[in-house]
Steps between C-alpha positions, in 0.01 A plus 500: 500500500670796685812508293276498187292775647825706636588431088225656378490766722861596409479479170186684436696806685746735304839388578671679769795797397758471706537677796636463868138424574422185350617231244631564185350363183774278444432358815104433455574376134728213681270442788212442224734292319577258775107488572458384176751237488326383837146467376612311182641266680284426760217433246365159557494244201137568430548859406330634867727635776344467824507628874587211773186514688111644419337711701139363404352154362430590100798672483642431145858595361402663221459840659886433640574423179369764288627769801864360401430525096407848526800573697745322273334719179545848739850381541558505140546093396366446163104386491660230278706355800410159536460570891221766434337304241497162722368764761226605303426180356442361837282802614313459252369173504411545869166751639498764736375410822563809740516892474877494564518275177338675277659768528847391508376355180375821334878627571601239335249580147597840558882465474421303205364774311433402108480103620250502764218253490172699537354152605664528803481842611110453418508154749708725772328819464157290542636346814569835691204658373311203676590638819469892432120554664641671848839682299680281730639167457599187721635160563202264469273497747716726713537915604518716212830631519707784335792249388258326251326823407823674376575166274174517377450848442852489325433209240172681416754793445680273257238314329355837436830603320467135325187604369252334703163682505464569916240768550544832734308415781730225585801732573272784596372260843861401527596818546203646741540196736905479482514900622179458762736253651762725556604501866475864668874470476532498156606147483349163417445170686488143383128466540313789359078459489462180697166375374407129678244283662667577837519811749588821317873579587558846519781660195684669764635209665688416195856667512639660190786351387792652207398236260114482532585896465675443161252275410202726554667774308585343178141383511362823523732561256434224228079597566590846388711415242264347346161730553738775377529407175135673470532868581137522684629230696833668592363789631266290701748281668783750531477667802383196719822343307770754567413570854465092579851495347614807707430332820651196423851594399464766809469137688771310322766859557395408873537153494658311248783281533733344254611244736156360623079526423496736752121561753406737767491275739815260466813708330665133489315463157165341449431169312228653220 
């Protein structure tokens, strides 16, 4: 799922010019190509492509699976491709079971432009707004966590731009709770409003870490995004927006690492 990801990710970027700096284009064109040729042929005779382990019981392959598709259609192979439409096929027939899923699976109806299936970006849309009530998602029956809140808040991003109907006040509490759970630093931890049945655990003894960082910045982000396509809304959300921002890339200039998921606390690299 990580090579698919780093896929997207690359290929959703303008291509690098060359310079002494970094890589030229040539060079990210042939990466992207050998990526590619990888995924195809590690697809499994069913049309899925999966990971070699699951993290939780329920996990399914078709989030895996459409994660990969969306990848291989960023990467410029032909929707017709028979790997991308076994992928989809197989996606298809399967239902979403987790945040991470669904959204992976809106990125994949979103790469898909004119042949997306409303259907299922209705069925996956449902599923995330299911768990919307506190702006901040979880595993089941576990912490609500910033990892699942970014995937979340981004496939509502994309079913939105699919068309789904996903009123304001579902980004607009996204985006109030996301920046009260800033950390004085400026940066993010895993674990943002920790509501349980147990003893309250205090915010601050969550460490910020590069990625959570990331993640709670494109989140903002996405929320904004999204409100400011109404100027009354824009104006409202601007300011708590750009100074949010502000503080988190003043974190991530202090920071960030290319080489690790860099904390306060452990400069070895952290594991969320």
């Amino acid at each position: 799922m990580i090579r698919a990801l780093f896929l997207v990710l690359l290929t959703l970027m303008p291509l690098a010019r060359g310079s002494q700096d970094g890589p030229t284009a040539d060079t990210v064109n042939s990466a992207i190509d050998k990526g590619v040729s990888f995924l195809v042929h590690m697809q499994e005779s069913d049309g899925s492509w999966r990971s070699d382990y699951f993290y939780f019981p329920g996990d399914a392959p078709g989030g895996e699976t459409a994660l990969v598709v969306a990848a291989l259609i960023h990467s410029g192979l032909s929707v017709e491709h028979q790997a991308i439409r076994r992928g989809l096929a197989f996606v298809r027939q399967t239902q979403p079971v987790k945040y991470y899923e669904a959204c992976t699976r809106l990125l994949m109806e979103n790469a898909l432009g004119a042949k997306a299936d409303q259907d299922h970006i209705d069925t996956c849309t449902e599923l995330i707004l299911d768990g919307a009530g506190s702006g901040y998602w979880n595993y089941p029956e576990d912490q609500l966590d910033l990892s699942n809140t970014q995937y979340a808040l981004l496939g509502l991003w994309l079913a939105h731009q699919s068309g789904a109907k996903i009123k304001d006040k579902v980004f607009e509490k996204v985006l109030k709770i996301v920046a009260q759970y800033q950390l004085g630093d400026g940066g993010w931890g895993y674990f943002g409003p920790l509501i349980t049945s147990g003893p309250s655990i205090q915010l601050e003894e969550f460490k910020a870490t590069a990625s959570m960082t990331t993640a709670g910045m494109a989140t903002v982000l996405f929320a904004y995004d999204r409100l400011a396509e109404k100027k009354s809304q824009a104006k409202k959300f601007k300011k708590e927006t750009d100074g949010t921002i502000a503080q988190g890339m003043a974190w991530l200039d202090k920071h960030m690492s290319y080489t690790e998921n860099t904390d306060l606390n452990d400069k070895k690299g952290a594991d969320w």
